[in-house]
Backbone as JSON, one array per atom type, in Angstrom:
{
  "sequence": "XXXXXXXXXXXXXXXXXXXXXXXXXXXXXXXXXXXXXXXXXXXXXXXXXXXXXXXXXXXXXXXXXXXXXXXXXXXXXXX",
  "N": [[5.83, 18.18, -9.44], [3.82, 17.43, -6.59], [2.99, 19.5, -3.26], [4.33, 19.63, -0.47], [2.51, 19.77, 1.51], [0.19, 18.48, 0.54], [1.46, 15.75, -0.76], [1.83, 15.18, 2.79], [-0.65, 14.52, 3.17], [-1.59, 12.82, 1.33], [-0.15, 10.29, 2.07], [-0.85, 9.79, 4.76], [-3.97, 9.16, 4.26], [-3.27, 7.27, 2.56], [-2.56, 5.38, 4.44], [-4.09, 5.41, 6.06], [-6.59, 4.15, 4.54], [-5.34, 1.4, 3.65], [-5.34, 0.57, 6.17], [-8.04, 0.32, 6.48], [-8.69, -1.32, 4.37], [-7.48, -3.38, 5.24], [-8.73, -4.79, 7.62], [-11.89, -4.81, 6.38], [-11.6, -6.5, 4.07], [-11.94, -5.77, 1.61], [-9.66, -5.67, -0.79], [-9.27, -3.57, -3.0], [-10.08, -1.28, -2.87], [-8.64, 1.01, -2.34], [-8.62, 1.87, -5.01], [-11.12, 2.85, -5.07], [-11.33, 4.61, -3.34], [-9.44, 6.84, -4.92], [-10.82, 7.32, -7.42], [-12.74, 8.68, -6.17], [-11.32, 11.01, -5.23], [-10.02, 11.81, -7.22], [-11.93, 13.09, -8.85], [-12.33, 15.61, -7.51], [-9.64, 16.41, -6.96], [-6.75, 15.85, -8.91], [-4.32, 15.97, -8.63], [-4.42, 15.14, -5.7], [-5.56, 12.57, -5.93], [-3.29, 11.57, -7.7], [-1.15, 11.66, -5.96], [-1.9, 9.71, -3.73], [-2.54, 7.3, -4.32], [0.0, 6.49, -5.35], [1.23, 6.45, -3.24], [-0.03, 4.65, -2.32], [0.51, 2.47, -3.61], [3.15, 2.2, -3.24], [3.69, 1.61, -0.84], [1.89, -0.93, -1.03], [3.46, -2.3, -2.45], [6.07, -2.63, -1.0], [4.54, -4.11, 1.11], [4.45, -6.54, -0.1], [7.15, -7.61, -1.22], [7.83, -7.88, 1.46], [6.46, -10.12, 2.25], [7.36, -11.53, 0.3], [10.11, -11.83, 0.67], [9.71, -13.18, 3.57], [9.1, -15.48, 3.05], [10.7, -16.58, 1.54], [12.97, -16.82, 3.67], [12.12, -18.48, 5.16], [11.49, -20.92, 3.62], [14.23, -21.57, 3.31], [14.96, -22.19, 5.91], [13.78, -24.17, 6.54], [14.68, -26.23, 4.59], [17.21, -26.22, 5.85], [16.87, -27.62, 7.98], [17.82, -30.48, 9.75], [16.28, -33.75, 9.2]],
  "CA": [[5.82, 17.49, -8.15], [2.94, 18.02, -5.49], [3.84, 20.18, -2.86], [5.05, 18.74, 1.01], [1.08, 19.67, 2.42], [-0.45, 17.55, -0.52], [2.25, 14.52, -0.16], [1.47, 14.07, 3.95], [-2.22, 14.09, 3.1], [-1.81, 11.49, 0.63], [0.53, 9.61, 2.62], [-1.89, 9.55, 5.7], [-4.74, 8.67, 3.71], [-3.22, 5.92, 1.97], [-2.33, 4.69, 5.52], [-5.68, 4.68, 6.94], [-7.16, 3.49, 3.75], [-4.5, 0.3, 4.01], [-6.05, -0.16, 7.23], [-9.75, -0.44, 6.07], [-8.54, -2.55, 3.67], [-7.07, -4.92, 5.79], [-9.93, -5.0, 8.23], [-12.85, -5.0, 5.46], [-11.24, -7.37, 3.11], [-11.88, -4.92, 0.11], [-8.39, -5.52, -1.27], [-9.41, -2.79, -3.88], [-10.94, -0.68, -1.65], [-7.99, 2.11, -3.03], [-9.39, 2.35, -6.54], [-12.6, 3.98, -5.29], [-11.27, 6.1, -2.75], [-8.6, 6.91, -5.46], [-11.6, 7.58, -8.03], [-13.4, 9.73, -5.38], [-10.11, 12.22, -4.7], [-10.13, 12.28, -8.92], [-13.3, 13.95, -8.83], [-12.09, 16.79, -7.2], [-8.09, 16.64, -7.33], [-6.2, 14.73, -9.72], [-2.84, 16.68, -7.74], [-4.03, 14.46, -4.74], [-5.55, 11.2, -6.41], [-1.84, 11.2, -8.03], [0.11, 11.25, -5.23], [-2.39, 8.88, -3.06], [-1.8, 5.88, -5.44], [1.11, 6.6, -5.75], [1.84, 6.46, -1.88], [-0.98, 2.86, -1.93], [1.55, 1.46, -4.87], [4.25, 1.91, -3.05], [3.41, 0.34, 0.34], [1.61, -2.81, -0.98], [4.45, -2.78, -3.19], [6.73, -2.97, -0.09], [4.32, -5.25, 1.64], [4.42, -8.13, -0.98], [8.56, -7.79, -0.89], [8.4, -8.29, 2.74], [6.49, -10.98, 2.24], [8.26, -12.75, -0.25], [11.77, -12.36, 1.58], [9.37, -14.2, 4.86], [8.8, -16.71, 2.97], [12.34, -17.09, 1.18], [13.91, -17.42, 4.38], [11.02, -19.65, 5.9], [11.61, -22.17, 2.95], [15.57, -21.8, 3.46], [15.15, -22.23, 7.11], [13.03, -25.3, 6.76], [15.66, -26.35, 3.69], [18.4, -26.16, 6.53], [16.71, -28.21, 9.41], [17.56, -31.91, 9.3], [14.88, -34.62, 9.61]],
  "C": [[4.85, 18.2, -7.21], [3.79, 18.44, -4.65], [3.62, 19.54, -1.29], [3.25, 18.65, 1.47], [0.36, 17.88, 1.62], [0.51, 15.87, -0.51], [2.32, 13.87, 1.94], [0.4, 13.51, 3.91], [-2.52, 12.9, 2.12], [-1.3, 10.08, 1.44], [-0.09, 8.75, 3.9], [-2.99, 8.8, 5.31], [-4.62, 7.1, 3.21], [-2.69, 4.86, 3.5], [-3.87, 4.1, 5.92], [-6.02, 3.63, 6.0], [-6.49, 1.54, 3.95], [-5.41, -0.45, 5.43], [-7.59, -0.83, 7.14], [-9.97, -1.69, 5.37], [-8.49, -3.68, 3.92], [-8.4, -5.59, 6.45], [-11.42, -5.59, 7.58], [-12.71, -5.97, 4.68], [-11.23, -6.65, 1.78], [-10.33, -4.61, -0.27], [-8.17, -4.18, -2.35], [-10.16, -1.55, -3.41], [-10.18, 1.25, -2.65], [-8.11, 2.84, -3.52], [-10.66, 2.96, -6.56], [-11.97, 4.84, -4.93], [-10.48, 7.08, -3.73], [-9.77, 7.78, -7.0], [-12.07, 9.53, -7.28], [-12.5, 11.19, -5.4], [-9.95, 12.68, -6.7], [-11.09, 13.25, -8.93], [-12.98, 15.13, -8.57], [-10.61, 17.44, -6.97], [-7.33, 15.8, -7.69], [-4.98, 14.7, -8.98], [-3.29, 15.32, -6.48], [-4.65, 12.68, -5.04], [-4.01, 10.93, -6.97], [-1.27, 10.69, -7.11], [-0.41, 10.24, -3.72], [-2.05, 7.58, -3.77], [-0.62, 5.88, -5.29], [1.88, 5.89, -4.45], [1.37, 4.67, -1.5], [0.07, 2.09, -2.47], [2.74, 1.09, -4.34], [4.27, 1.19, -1.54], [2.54, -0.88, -0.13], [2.74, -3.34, -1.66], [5.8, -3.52, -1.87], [5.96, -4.6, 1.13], [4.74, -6.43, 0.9], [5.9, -8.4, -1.05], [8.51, -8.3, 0.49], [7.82, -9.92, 2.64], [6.9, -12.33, 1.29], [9.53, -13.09, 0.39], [11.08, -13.3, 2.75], [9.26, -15.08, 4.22], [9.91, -17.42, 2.02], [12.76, -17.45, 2.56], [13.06, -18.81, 5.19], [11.35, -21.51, 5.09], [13.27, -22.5, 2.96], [15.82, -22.39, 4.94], [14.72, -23.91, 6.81], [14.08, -26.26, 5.82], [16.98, -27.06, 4.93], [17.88, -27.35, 7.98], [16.76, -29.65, 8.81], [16.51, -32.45, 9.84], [15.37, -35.88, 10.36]]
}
């Protein structure tokens, strides 16, 4: 297990990065920077992915529950 320094710096990173992403459109944007941090520490390319995987992973849940209740909501309204 990386150690607490090496897990905020990934954690941060994969924040910003998220942000470029959004902004830029480079949905894959990750997999370089993710490349790049290989190059010179596998310890923090690990636990950067790791940190990207698990927030888009959380995004795409959120947005499936918005759009479960969106189609239940709409389901529920009479015409």
């Amino acid at each position: 297990m990386a150690d607490l320094a090496v897990i905020e710096m990934a954690n941060k990173l994969a924040e910003e990065c998220l942000a470029v992403q959004k902004e830029t459109g480079e949905d894959r944007l990750f997999m370089q920077v993710g490349d790049v941090l290989g190059a010179s520490s596998q310890t923090l390319e690990e636990a950067f992915l790791t940190a990207i995987r698990t927030r888009m992973a959380e995004i795409q849940g959120r947005t499936f529950l918005a759009k479960r209740l969106q189609a239940h909501r709409a389901a529920q309204t009479p015409e």
